[in-house]
C-alpha positions in Angstrom: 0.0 0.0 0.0 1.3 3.4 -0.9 2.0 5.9 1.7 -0.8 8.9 2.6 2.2 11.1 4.3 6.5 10.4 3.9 8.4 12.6 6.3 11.9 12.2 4.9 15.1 13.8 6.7 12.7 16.4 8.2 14.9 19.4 9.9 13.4 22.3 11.4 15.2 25.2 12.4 14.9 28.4 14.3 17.3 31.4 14.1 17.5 33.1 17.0 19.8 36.1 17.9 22.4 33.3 20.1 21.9 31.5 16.5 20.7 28.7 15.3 19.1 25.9 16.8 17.4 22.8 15.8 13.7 21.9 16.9 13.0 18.6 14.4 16.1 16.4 13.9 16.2 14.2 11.2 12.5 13.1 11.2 11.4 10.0 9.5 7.7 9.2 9.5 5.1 7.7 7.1 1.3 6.9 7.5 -1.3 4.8 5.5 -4.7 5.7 4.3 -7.2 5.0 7.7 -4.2 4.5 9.4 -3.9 6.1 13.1 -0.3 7.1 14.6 0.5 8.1 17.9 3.3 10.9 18.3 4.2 10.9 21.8 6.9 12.7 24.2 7.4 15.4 27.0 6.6 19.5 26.0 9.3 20.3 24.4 10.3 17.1 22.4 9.4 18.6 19.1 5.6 16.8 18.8 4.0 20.1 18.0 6.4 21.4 15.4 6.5 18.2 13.3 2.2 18.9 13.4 2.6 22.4 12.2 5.5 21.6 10.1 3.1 18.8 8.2 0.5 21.6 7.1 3.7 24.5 6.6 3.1 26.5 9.5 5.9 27.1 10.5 6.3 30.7 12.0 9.7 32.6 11.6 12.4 32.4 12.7 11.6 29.2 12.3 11.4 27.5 9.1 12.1 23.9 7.1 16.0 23.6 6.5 15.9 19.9 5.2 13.5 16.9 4.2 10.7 16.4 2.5 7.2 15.9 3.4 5.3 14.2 0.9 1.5 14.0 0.8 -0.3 11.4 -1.7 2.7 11.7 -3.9 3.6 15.3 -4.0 5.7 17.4 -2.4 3.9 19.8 -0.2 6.7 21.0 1.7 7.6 23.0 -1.2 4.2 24.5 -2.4 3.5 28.0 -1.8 1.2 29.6 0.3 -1.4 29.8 -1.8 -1.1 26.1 -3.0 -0.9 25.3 0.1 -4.0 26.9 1.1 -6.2 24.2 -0.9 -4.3 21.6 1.4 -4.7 23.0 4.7 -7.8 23.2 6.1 -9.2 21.0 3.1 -7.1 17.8 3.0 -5.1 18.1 6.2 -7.5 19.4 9.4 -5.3 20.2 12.5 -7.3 19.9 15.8 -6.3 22.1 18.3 -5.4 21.9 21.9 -8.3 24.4 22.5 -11.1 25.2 21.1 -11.7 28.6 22.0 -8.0 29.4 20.2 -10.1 28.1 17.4 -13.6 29.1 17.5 -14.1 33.0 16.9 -16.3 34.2 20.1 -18.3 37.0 18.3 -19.9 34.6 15.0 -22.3 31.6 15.8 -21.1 27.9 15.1 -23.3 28.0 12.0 -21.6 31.1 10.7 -18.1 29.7 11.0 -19.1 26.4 9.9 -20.9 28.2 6.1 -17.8 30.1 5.4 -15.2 27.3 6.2 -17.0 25.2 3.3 -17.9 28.2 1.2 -14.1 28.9 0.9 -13.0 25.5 0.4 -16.0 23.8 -1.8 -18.4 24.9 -4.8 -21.8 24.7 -3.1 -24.4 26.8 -2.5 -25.0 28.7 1.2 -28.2 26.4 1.5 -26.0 22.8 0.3 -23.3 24.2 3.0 -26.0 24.2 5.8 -27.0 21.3 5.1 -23.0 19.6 5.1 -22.7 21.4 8.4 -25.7 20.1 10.2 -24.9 16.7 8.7 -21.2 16.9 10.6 -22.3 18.4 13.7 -24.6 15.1 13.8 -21.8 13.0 12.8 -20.5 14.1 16.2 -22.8 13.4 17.9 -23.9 17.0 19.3 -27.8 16.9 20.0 -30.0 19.4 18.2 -27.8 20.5 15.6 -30.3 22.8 13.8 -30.8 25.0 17.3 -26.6 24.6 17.9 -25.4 26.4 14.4 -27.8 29.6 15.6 -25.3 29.4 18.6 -22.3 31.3 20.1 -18.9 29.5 21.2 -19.6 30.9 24.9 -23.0 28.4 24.8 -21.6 25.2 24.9 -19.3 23.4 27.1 -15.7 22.5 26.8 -16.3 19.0 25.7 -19.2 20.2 23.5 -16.7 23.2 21.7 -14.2 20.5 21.0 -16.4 18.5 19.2 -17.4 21.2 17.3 -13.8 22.1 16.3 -13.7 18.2 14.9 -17.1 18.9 13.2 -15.5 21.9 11.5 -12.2 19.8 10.8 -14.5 17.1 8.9 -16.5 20.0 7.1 -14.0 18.9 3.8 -13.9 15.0 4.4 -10.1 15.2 4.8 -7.8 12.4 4.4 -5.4 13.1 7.8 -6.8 15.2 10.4 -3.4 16.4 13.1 -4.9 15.9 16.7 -2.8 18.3 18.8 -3.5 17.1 22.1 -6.9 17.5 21.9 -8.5 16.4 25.5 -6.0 18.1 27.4 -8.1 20.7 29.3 -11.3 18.3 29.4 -12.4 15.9 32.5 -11.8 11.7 31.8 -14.8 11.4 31.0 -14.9 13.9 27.9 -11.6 12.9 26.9 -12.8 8.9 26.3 -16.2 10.3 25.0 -13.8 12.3 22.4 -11.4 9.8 21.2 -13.6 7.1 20.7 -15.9 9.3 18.0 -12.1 10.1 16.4 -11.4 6.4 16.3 -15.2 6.0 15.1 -14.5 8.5 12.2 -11.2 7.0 11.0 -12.6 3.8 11.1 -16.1 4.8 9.2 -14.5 7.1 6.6 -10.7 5.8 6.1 -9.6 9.4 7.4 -6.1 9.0 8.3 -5.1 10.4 12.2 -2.1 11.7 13.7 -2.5 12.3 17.9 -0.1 14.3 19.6 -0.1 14.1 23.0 2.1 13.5 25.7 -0.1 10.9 27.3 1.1 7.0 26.5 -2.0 5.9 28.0 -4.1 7.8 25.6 -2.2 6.3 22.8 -2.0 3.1 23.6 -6.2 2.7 23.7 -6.2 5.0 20.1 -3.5 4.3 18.0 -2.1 1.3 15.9 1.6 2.7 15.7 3.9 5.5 17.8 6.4 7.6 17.1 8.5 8.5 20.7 9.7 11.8 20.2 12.8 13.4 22.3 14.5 16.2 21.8 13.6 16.8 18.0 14.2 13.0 17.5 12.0 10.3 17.1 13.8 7.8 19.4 11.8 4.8 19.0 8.9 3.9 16.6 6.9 0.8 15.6 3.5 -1.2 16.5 1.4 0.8 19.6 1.0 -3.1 21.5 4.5 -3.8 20.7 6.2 -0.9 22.0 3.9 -0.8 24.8 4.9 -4.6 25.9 8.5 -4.4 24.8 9.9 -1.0 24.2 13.5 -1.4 23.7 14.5 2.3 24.2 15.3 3.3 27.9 13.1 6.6 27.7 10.4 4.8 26.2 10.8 2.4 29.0 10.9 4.9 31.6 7.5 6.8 30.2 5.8 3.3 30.4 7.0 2.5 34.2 5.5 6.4 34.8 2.3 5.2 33.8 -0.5 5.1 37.0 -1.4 1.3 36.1 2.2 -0.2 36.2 2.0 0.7 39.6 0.8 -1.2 42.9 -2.0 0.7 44.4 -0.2 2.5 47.2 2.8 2.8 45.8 4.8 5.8 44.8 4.7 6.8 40.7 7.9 6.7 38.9 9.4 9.7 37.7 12.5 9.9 35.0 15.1 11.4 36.5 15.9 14.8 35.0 14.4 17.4 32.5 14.3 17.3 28.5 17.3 19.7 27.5 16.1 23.1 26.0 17.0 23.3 22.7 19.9 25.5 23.2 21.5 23.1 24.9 21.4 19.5 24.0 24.3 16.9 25.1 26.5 15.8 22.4 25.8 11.5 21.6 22.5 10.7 22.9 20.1 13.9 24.0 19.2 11.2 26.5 22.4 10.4 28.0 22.3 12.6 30.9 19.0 10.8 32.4 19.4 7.1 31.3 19.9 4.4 33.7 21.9 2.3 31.2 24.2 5.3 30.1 27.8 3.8 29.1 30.7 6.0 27.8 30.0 5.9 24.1 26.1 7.6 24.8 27.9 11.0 26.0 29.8 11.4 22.4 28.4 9.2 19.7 24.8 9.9 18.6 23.1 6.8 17.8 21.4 5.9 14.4 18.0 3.7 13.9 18.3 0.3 14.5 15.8 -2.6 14.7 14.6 -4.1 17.9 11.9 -5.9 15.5 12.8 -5.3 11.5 9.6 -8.0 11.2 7.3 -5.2 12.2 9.1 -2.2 11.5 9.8 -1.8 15.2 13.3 0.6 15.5 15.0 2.3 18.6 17.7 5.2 18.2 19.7 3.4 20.9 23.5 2.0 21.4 21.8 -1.0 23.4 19.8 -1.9 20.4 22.2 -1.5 17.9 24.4 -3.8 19.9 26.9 -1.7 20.1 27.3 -1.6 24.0 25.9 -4.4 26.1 23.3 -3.6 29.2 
């Protein structure tokens, strides 16, 4: 099966004033039609960037230095704005963190819903009513007629984010960019929420990439993950088989941090250290300063993909895996 995104040798920079510095690392990613991928890490890692970077936007200073990013064949990383303009928003919806940052406060849902698919399709006002009450159904928000006469500030959190995914499936994308979208909502919401963004990758072979930095989240939603650290992804592969054998120490340290591979009572495990800014990460392995299974080598030579699994695609950016040094 061909690919619906290739992320190849991705590198994102940012000039600042100190100069130079590097948020995305050498970023190799690719998703299939329907398919639903996982990028997970701490704030910081890069997660977000790699989301904007997908759909080119990218503020400045910062901007694409290397790689290509390749959607159903072509390469969109090089269109220009206005190309890109029939992509965004159209092909690839970005969900975001929250919905208010999204949702303009002084037009009613209806408004904002009419003019998102009058700018991106060839249907009449009344056809582009009728698309938005059909989505607004689709998830699963009661009384969709009375909702698009109302204003952001009527509905609750969980209720404005599904809105924003009603607006993000207003085109029928291929790949909609989840950018931790549950963080600011209760448990409840948030399972309520990712099982209608399962339900709609699974119904219409939409494609779905979920940042977050929840492992827990990911490992109920997604089929593969991408660990991300320090601009890098560290370790990628199957979501069961990284959660029951990940072979890089991070990605073993996030999963022993995890509530449930704890006894009740006992106290949660936290990874030793912080992320490095960007300004400052160690030379070899950006994890090297926090890893329990640090030998010399780590602190000077930076390790390259290897496989822990090549049967299903299952790599780790780790000396231990490459064989190189011995636990």
């Amino acid at each position: 099966m061909s690919h619906l995104l290739e992320i190849t040798n991705l590198d994102v920079k940012f000039a600042l004033r100190t100069g130079e510095v590097t948020a995305i690392d050498d970023l190799n990613l690719t998703l299939k039609k329907g398919e639903r991928l996982g990028v997970v890490g701490e704030s910081g890692a890069g997660k977000s960037v790699t989301g904007f970077s997908i759909i080119n936007l990218i503020r400045k200073p910062g901007y694409i230095a290397r790689g290509s990013i390749r959607f159903k064949g072509e390469a969109i990383s090089s269109f220009s704005e206005e190309k890109m303009r029939s992509i965004r928003g159209n092909r690839i919806s970005m969900i975001f963190q929250d919905p208010m940052m999204t949702l303009n406060p002084v037009l009613t849902i209806g408004t904002q819903m009419t003019e998102a698919i009058l700018a991106h399709m060839d249907v009449s006002p009344k056809e582009a009513e009728a698309i938005a009450l059909e989505k607004l159904a689709m998830v699963h928000i009661p009384s969709p007629g009375k909702r698009l006469k109302q204003y952001p500030h009527e509905f609750s959190g969980g209720m404005r984010q599904r809105i924003v995914i009603a607006i993000s499936l207003l085109t029928n994308p291929d790949l909609i960019i989840a950018d931790e979208p549950t963080t600011a909502l209760d448990v409840t919401i948030q399972a309520e929420i990712m099982d209608l963004l399962i339900e709609l990758c699974e119904s219409g072979e939409m494609s779905l990439i979920l940042i977050t930095h929840d492992l827990g989240v990911v490992a109920e939603t997604t089929e593969r993950i991408a660990v991300m650290y320090a601009g890098r992804v560290i370790e990628s592969g199957p979501t069961k088989e990284i959660i029951h054998n990940p072979a890089h120490p991070y990605t073993q340290g996030l999963i022993k941090a995890l509530p449930e591979s704890r006894k009740p009572g006992e106290a949660l495990y936290q990874i030793p250290g912080m992320m490095p800014t960007l300004t400052d990460i160690p030379p070899g392995c950006a994890f090297n300063p926090r890893c329990p299974m640090r030998a010399d080598l780590c602190t000077y030579k930076r390790p390259e993909a290897a496989f822990a699994n090549e049967a299903s695609g299952h790599i780790a950016l780790c000396h231990l895996v490459s064989g190189e040094i011995t636990p």
